[in-house]
gemmi code that builds the backbone of each chain (N, CA, C; Angstrom):
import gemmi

chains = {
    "A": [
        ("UNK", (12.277, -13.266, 20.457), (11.014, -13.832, 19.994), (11.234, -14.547, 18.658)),
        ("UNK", (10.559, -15.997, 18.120), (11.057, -16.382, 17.398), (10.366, -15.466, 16.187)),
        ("UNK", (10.685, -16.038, 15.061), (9.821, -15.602, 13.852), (8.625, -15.858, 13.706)),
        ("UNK", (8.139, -17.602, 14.108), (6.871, -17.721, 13.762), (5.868, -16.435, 14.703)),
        ("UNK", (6.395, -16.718, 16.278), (5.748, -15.706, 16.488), (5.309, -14.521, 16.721)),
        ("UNK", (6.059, -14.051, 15.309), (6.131, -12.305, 15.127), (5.438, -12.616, 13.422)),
        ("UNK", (5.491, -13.612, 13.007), (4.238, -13.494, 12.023), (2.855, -13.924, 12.849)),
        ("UNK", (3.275, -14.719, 13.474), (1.755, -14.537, 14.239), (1.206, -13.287, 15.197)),
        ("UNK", (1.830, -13.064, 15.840), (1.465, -11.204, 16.274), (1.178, -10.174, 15.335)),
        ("UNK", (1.755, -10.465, 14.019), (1.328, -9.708, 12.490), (-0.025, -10.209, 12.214)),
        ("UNK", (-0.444, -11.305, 12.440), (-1.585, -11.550, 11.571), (-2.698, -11.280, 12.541)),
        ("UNK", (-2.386, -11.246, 13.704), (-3.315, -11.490, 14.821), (-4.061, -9.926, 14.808)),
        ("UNK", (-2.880, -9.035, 14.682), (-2.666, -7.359, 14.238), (-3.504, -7.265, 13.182)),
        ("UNK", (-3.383, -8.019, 11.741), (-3.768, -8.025, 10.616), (-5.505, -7.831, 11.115)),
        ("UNK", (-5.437, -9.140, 11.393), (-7.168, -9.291, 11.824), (-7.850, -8.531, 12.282)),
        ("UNK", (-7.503, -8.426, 13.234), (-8.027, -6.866, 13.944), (-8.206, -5.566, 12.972)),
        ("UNK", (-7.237, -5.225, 12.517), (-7.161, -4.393, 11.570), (-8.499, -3.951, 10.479)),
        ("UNK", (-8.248, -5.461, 9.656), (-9.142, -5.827, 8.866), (-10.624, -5.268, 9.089)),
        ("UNK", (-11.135, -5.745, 10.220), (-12.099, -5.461, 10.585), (-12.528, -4.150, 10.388)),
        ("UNK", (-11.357, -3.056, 11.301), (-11.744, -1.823, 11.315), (-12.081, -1.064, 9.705)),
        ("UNK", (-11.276, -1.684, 9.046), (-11.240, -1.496, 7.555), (-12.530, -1.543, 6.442)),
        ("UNK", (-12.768, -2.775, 6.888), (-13.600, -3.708, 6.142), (-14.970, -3.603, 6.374)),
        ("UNK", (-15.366, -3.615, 7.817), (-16.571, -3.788, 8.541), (-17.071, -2.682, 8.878)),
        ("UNK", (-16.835, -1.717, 8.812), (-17.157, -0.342, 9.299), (-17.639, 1.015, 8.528)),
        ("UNK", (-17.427, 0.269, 7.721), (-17.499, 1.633, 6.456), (-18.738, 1.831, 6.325)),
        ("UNK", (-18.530, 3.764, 6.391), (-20.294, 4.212, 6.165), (-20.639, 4.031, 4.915)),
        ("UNK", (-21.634, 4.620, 4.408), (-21.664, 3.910, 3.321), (-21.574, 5.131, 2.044)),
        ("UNK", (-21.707, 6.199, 2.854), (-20.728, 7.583, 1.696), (-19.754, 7.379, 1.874)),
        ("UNK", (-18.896, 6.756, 2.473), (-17.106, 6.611, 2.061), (-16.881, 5.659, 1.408)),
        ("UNK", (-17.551, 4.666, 1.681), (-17.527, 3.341, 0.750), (-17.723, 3.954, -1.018)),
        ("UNK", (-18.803, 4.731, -0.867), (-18.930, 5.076, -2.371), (-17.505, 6.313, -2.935)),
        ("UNK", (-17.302, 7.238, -1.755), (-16.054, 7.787, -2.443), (-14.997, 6.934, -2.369)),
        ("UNK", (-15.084, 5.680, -2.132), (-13.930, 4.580, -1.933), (-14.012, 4.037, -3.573)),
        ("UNK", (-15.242, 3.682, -4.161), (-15.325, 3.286, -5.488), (-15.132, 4.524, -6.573)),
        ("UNK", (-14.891, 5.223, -6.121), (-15.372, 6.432, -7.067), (-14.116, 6.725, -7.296)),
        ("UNK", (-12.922, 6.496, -6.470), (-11.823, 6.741, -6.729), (-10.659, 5.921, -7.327)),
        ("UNK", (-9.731, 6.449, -8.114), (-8.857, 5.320, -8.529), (-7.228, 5.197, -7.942)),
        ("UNK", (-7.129, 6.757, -7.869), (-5.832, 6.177, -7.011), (-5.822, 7.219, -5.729)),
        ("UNK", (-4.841, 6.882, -5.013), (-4.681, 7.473, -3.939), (-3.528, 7.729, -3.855)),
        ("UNK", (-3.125, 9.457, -3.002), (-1.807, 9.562, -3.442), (-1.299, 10.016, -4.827)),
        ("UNK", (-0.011, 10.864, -5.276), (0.370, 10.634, -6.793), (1.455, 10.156, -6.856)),
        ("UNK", (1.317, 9.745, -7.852), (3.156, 9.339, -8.467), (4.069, 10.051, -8.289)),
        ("UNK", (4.127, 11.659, -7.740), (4.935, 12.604, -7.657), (6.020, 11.951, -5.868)),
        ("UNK", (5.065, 11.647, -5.229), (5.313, 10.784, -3.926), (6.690, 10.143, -4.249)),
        ("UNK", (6.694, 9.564, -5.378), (7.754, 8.044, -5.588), (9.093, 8.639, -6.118)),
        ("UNK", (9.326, 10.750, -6.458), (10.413, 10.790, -6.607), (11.036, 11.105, -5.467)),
        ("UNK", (12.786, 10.739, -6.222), (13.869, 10.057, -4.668), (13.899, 12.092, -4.138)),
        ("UNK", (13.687, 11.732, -2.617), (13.831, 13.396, -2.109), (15.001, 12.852, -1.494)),
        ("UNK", (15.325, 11.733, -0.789), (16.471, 11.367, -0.281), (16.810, 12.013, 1.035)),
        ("UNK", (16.034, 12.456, 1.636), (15.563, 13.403, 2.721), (15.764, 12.800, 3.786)),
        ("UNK", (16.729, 12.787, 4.539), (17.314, 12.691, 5.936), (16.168, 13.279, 7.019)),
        ("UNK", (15.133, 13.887, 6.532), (14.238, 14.823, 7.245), (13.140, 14.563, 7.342)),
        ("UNK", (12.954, 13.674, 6.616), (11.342, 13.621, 5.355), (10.561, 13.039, 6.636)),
    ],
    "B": [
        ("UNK", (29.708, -6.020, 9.964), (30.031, -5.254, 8.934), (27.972, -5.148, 8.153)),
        ("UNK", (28.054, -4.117, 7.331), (26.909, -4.424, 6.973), (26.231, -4.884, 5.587)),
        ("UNK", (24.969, -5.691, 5.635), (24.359, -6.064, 4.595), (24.744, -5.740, 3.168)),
        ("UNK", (24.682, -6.667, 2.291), (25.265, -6.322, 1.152), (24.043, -5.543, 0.258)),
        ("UNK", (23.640, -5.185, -0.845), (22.371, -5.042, -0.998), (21.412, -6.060, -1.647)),
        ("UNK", (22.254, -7.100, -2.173), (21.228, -8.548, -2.202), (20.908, -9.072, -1.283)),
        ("UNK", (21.910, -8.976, -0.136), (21.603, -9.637, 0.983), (19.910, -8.386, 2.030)),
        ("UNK", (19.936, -7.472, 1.757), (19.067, -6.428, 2.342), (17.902, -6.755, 0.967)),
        ("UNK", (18.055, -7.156, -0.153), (16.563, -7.364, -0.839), (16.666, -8.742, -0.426)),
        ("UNK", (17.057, -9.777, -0.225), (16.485, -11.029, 0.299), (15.888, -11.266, 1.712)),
        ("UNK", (16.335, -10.604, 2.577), (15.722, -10.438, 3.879), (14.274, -9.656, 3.947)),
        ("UNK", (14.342, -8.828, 2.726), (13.021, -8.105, 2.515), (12.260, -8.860, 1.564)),
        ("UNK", (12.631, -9.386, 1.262), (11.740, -10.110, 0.113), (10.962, -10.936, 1.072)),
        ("UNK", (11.020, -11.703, 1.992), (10.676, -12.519, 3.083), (9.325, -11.726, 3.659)),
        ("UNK", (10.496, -10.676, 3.943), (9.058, -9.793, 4.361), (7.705, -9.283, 3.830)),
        ("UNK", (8.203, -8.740, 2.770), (6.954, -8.667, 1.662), (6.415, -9.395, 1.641)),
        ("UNK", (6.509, -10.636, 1.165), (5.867, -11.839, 0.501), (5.232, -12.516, 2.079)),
        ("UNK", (5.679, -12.124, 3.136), (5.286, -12.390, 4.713), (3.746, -11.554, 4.659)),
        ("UNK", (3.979, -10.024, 4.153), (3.034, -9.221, 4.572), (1.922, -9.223, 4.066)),
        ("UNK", (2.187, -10.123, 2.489), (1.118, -9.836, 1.597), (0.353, -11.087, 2.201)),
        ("UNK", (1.123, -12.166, 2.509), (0.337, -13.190, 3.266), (-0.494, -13.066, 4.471)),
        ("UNK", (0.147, -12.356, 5.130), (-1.252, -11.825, 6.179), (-1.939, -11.339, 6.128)),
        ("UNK", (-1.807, -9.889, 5.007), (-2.958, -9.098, 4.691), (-3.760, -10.155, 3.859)),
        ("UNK", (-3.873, -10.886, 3.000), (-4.461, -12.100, 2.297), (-4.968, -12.773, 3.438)),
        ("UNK", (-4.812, -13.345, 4.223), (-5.557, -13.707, 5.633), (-6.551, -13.772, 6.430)),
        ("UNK", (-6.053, -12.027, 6.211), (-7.049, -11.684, 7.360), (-8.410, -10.545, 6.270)),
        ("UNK", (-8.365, -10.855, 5.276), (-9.446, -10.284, 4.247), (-10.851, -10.834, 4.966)),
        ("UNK", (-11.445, -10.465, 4.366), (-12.867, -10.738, 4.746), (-13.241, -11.974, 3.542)),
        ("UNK", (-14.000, -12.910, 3.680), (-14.169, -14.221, 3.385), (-14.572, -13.959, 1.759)),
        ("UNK", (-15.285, -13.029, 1.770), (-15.983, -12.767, 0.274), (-14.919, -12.521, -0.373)),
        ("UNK", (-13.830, -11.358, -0.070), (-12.443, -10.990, -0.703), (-11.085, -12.047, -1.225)),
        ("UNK", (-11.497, -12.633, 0.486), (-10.039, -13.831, -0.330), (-10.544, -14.668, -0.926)),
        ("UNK", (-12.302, -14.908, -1.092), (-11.799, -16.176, -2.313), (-12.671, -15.829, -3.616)),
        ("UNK", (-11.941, -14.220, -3.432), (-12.210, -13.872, -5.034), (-10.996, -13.130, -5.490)),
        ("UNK", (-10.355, -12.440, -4.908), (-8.615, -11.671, -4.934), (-7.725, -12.531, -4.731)),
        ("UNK", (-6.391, -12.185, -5.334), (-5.007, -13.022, -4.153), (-4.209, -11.501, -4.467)),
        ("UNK", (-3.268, -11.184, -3.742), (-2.093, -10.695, -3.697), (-1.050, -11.335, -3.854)),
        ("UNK", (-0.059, -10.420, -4.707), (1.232, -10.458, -5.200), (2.176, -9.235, -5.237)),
        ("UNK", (3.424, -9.387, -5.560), (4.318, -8.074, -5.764), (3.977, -7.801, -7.460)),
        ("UNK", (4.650, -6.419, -7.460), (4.764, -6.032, -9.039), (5.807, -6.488, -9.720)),
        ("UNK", (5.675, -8.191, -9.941), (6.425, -8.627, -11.421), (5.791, -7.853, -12.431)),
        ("UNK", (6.753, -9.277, -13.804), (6.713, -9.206, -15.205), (5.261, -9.533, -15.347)),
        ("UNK", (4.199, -10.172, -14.213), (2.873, -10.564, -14.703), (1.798, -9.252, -15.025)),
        ("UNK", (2.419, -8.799, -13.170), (1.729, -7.614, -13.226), (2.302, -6.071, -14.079)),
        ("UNK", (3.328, -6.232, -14.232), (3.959, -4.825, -15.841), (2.978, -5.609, -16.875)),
        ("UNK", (2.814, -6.470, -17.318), (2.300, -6.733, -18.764), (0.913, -6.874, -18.525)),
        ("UNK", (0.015, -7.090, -17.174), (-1.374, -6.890, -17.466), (-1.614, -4.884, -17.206)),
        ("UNK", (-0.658, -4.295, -16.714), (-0.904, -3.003, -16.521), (-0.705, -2.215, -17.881)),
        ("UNK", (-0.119, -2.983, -18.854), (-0.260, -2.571, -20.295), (-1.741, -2.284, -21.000)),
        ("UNK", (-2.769, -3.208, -20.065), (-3.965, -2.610, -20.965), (-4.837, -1.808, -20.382)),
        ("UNK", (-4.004, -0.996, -19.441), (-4.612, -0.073, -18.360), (-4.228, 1.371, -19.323)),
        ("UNK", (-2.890, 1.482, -19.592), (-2.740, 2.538, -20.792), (-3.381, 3.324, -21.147)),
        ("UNK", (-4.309, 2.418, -22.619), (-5.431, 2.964, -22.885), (-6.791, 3.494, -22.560)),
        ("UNK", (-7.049, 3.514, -21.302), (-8.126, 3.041, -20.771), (-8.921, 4.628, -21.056)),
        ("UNK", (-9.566, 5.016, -21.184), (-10.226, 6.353, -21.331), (-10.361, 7.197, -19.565)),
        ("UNK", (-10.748, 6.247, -19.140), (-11.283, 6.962, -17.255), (-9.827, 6.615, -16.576)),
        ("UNK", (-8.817, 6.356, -17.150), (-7.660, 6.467, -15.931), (-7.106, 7.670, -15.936)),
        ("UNK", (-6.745, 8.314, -14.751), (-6.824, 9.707, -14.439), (-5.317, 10.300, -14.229)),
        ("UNK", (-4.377, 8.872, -14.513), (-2.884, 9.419, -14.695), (-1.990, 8.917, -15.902)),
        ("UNK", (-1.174, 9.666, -16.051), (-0.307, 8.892, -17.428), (0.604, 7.957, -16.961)),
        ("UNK", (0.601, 8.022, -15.467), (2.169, 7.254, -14.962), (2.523, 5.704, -15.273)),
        ("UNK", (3.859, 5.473, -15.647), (4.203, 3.873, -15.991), (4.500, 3.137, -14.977)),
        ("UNK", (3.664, 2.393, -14.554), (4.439, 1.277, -13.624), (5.497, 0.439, -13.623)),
        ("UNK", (6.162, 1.122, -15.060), (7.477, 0.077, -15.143), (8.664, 0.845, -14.144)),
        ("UNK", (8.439, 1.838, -13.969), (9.184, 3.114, -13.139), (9.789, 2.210, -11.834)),
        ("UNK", (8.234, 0.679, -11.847), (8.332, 0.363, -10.357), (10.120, -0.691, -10.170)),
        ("UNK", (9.960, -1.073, -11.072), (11.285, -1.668, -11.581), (12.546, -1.200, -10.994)),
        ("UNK", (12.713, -0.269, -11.214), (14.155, 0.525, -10.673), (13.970, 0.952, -9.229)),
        ("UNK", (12.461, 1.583, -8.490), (12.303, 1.523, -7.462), (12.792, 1.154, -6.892)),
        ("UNK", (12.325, -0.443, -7.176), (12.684, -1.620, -6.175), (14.252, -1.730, -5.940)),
        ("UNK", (14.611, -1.500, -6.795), (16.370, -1.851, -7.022), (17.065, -1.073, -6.015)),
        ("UNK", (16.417, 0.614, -6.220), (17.234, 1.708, -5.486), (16.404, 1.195, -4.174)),
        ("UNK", (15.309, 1.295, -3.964), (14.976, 1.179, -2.135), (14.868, -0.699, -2.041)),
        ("UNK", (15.749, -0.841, -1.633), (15.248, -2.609, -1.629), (14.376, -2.611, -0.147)),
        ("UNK", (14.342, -1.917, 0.331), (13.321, -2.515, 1.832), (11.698, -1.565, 1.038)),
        ("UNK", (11.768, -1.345, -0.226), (10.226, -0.780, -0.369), (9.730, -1.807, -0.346)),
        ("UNK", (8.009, -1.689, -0.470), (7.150, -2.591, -0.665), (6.374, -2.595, -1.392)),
        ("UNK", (5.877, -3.508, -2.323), (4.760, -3.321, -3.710), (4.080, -4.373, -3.732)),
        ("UNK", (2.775, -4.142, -4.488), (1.480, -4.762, -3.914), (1.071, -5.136, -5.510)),
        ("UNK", (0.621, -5.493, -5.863), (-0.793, -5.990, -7.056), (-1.619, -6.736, -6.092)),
        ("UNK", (-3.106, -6.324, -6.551), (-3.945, -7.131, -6.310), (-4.493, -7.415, -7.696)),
        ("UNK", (-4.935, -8.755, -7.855), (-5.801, -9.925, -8.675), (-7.277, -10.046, -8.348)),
        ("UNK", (-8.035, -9.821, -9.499), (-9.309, -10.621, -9.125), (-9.140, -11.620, -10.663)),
        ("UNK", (-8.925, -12.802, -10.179), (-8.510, -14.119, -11.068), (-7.673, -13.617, -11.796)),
        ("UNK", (-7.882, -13.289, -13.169), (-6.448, -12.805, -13.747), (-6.592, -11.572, -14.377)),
        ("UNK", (-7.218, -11.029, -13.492), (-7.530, -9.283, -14.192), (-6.670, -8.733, -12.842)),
        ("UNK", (-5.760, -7.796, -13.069), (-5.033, -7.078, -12.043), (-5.753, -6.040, -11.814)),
        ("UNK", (-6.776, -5.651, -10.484), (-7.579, -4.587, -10.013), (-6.864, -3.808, -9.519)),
        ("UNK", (-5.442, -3.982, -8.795), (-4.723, -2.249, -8.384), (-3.246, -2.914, -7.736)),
        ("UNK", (-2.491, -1.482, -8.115), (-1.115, -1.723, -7.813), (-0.954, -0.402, -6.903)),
        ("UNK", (-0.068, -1.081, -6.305), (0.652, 0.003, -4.679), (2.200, -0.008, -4.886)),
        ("UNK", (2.942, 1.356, -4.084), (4.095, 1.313, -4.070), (4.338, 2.053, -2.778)),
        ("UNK", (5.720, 2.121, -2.001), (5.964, 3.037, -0.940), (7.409, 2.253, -0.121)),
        ("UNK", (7.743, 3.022, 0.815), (9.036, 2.379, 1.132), (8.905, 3.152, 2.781)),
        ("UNK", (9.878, 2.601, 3.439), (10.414, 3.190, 4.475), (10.472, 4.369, 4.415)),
        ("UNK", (10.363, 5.295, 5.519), (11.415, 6.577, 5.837), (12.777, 6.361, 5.500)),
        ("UNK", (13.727, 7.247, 5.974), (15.064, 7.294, 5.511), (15.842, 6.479, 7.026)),
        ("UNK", (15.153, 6.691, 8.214), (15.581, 6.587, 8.794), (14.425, 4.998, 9.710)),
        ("UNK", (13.424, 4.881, 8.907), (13.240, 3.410, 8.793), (11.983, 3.187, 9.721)),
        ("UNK", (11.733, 4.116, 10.688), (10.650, 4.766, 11.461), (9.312, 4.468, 11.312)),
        ("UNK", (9.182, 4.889, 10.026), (7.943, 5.013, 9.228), (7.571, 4.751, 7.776)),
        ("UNK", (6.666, 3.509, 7.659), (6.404, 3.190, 6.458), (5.630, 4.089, 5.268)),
        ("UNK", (5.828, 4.617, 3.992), (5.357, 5.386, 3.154), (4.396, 4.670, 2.400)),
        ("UNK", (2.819, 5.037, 2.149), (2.198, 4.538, 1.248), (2.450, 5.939, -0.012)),
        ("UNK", (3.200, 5.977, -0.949), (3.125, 6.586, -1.854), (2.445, 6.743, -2.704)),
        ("UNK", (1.449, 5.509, -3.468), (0.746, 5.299, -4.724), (0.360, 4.263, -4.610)),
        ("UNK", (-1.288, 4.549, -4.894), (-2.097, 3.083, -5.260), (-2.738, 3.223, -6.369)),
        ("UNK", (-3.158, 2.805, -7.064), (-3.893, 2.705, -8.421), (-4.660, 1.559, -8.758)),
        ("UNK", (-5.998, 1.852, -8.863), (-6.754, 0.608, -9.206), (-7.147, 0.730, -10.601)),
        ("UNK", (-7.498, -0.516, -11.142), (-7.762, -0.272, -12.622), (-8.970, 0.407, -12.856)),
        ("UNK", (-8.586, 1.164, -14.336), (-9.687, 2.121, -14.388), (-11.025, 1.551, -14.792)),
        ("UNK", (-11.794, 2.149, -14.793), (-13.088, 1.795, -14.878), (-13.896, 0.756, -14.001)),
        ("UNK", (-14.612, -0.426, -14.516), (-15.618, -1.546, -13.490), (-14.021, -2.144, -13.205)),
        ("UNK", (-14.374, -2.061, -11.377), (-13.531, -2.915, -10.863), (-15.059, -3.454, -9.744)),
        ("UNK", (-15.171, -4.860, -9.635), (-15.985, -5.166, -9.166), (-15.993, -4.853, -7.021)),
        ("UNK", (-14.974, -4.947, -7.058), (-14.290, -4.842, -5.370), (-13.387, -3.105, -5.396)),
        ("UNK", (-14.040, -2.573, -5.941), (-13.190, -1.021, -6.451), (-13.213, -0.280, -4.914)),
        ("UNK", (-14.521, -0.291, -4.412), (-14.404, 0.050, -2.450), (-13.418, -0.426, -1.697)),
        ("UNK", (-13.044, -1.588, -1.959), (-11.875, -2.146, -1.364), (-10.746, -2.436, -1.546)),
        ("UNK", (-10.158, -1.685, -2.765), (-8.846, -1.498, -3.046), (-7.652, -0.780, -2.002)),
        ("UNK", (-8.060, 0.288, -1.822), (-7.640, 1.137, -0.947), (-7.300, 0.534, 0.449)),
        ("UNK", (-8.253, 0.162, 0.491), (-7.925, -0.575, 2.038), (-7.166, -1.705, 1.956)),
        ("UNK", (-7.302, -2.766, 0.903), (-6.685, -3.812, 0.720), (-4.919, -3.739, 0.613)),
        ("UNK", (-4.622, -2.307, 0.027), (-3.331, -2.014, 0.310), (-3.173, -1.185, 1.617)),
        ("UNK", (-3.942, -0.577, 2.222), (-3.656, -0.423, 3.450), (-3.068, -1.121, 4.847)),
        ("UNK", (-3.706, -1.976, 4.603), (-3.612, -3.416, 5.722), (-2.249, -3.653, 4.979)),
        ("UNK", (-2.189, -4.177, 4.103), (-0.709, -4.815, 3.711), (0.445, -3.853, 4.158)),
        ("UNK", (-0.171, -2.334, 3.795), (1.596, -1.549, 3.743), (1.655, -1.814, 5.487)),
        ("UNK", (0.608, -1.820, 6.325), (0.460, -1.498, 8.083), (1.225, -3.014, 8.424)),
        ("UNK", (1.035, -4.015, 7.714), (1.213, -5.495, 8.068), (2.648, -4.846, 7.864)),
        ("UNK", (3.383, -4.965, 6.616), (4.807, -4.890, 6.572), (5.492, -4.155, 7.154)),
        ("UNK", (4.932, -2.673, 7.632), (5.506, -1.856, 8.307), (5.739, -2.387, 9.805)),
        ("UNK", (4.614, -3.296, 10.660), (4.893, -3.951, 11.684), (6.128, -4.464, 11.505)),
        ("UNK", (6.485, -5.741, 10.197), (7.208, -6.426, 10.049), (8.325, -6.385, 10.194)),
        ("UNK", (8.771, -5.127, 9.784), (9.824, -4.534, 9.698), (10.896, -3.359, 10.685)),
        ("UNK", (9.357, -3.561, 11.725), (9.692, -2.657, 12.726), (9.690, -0.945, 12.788)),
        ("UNK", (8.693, -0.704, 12.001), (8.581, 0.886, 11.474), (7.309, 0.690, 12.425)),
        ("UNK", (7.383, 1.889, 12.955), (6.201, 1.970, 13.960), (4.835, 2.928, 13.540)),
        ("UNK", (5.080, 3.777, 12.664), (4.043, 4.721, 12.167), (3.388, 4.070, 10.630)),
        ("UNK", (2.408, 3.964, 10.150), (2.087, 4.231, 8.690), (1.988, 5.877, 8.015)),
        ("UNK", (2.704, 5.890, 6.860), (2.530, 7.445, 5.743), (0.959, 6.992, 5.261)),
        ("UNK", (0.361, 7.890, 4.844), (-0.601, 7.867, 3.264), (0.140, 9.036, 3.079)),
        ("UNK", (0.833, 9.030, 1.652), (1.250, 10.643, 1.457), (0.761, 11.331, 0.528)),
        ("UNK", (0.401, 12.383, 0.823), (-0.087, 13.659, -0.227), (-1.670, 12.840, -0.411)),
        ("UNK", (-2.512, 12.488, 0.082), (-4.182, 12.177, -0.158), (-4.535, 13.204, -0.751)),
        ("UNK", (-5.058, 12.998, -1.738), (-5.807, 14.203, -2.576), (-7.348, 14.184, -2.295)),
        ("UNK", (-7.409, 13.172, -1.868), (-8.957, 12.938, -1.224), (-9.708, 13.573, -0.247)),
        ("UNK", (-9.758, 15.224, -0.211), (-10.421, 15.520, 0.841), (-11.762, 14.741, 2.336)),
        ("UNK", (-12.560, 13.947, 1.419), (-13.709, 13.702, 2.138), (-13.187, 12.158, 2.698)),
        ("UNK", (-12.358, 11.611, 2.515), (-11.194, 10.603, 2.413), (-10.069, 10.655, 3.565)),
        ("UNK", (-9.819, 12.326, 3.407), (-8.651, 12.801, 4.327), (-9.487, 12.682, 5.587)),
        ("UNK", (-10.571, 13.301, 6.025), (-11.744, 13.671, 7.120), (-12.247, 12.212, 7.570)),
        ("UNK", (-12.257, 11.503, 6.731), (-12.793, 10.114, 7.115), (-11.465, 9.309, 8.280)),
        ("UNK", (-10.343, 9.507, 7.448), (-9.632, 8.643, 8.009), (-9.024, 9.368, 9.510)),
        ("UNK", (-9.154, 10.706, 9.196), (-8.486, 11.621, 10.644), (-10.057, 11.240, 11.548)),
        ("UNK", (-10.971, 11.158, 11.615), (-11.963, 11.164, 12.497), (-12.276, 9.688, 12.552)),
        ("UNK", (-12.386, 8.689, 11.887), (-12.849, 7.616, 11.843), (-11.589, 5.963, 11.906)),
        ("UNK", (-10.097, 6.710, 11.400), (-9.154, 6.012, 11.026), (-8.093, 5.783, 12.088)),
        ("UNK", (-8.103, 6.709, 13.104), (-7.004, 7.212, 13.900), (-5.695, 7.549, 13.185)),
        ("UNK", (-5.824, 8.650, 11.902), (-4.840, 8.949, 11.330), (-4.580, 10.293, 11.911)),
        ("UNK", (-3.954, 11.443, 11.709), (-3.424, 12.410, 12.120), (-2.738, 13.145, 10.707)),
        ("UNK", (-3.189, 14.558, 10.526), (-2.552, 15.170, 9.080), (-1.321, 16.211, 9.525)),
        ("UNK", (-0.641, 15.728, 8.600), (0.763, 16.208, 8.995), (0.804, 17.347, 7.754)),
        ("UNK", (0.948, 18.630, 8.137), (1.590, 19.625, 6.817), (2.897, 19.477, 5.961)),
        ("UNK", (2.128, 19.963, 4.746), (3.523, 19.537, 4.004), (4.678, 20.806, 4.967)),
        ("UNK", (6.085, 19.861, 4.420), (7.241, 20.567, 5.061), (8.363, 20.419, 4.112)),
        ("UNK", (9.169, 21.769, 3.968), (10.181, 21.058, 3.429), (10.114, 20.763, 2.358)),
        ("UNK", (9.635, 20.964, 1.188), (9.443, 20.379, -0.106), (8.522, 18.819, 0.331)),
        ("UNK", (8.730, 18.318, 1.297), (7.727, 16.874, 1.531), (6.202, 17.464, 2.094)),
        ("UNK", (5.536, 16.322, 1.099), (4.140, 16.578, 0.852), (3.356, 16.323, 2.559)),
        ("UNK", (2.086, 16.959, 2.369), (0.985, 16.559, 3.765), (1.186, 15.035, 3.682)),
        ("UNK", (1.127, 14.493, 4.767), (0.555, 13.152, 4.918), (-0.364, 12.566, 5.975)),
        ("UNK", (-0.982, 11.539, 5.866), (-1.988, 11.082, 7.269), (-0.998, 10.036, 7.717)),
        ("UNK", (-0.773, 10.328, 8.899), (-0.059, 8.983, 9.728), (-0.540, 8.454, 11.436)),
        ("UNK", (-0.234, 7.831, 11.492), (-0.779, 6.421, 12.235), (-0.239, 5.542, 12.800)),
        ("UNK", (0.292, 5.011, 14.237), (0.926, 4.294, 14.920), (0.385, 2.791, 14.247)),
        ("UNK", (1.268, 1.775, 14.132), (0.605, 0.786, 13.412), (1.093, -0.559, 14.897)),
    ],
}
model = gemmi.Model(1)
for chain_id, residues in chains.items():
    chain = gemmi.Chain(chain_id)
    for i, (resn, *xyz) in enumerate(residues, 1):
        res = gemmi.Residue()
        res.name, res.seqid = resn, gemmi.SeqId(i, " ")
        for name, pos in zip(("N", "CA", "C"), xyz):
            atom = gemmi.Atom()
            atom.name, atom.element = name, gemmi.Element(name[0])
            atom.pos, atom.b_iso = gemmi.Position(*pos), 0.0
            res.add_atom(atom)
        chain.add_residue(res)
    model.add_chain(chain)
structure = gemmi.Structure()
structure.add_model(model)
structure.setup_entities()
């Protein structure tokens, strides 16, 4: 498959996506969506190097 | 024989800069033509300098950390988002070890009024799911969500699935992408 169209199967993906993301939100998650600042911690980003992980 | 490791960050660099373009895309009309996406340069280290101080940011962590990241995992992926030239949130995360599965490790939006602050989260979502396609990793991580009502949303509403921590590695929600 060439490249263009595996960025186009990405975006086509994207779109779709988007939607579910974007368009759907109740509107108490939306607010714990603003209410929050990060997601995840920084503890995540040290190397475990984990063959397992 | 295999990839050198400039040659494995230039093939990824493609990709990134591929992923952030689609997730930019496929935004919703109000978003892209008020955001753009980028990676974490020297633009975005020096506007995250006046995040520092900020009184309501809820971690001490340096994003310059992201720097060496990149170096040691060259197939990770990193995000800034822009609203004009205020940087509203930065992302980081990389592959599995074995390449499977993409990691959202850390997102951070700036503290306090972010006008699009609901849609941070997601805005790096779509991107890490775009690149993880890209790249041929078939699952998305969120790892370690501290977000209970967040965690429930996305397992019932997200088609995510919570994985127990194992192993010294944290819970995560994951997701066929």
């Amino acid at each position: 498959m060439s490249e263009k169209s595996e960025y186009e199967k990405a975006l086509e993906k994207a779109k779709k996506r988007a939607k579910e993301l974007f368009e759907k939100v109740p509107e108490d998650i939306r607010k714990e969506l603003e209410k929050e600042t990060i997601l995840g911690t920084p503890d995540n980003l040290k190397d475990r190097n984990d063959e397992k992980e | 024989m295999q990839a050198s490791h400039q040659e494995v960050l230039e093939r990824y660099d493609a990709f990134r800069a591929q992923a952030r373009d689609i997730a930019y895309q496929s935004l919703p009309k109000h978003l892209k033509s008020a955001l753009t996406l980028a990676g974490i340069d020297h633009m975005a280290l020096n506007a995250f300098a006046a995040w520092r101080n900020m009184s309501e940011r809820k971690v001490d962590w340096d994003w310059e950390f992201s720097r060496g990241y990149k170096t040691f995992y060259p197939k990770a992926f990193d995000l800034s988002v822009w609203e004009g030239n205020r940087l509203s949130a930065m992302s980081l995360g990389r592959p599995t070890y074995h390449g499977t599965e993409m990691r959202l490790d850390f997102v951070e939006r700036v503290p306090g009024t972010c006008l699009y602050a609901g849609d941070m989260f997601s805005i790096s979502l779509l991107a890490y799911e775009t690149y993880a396609s890209l790249i041929g990793a078939k699952k998305i991580r969120i790892m370690n969500p501290l977000n209970d009502v967040l965690v429930k949303y996305y397992m019932s509403h997200g088609g995510f699935t919570l994985m127990p921590s194992k192993k010294g590695n944290p819970r995560y929600l994951v997701r066929d992408v």
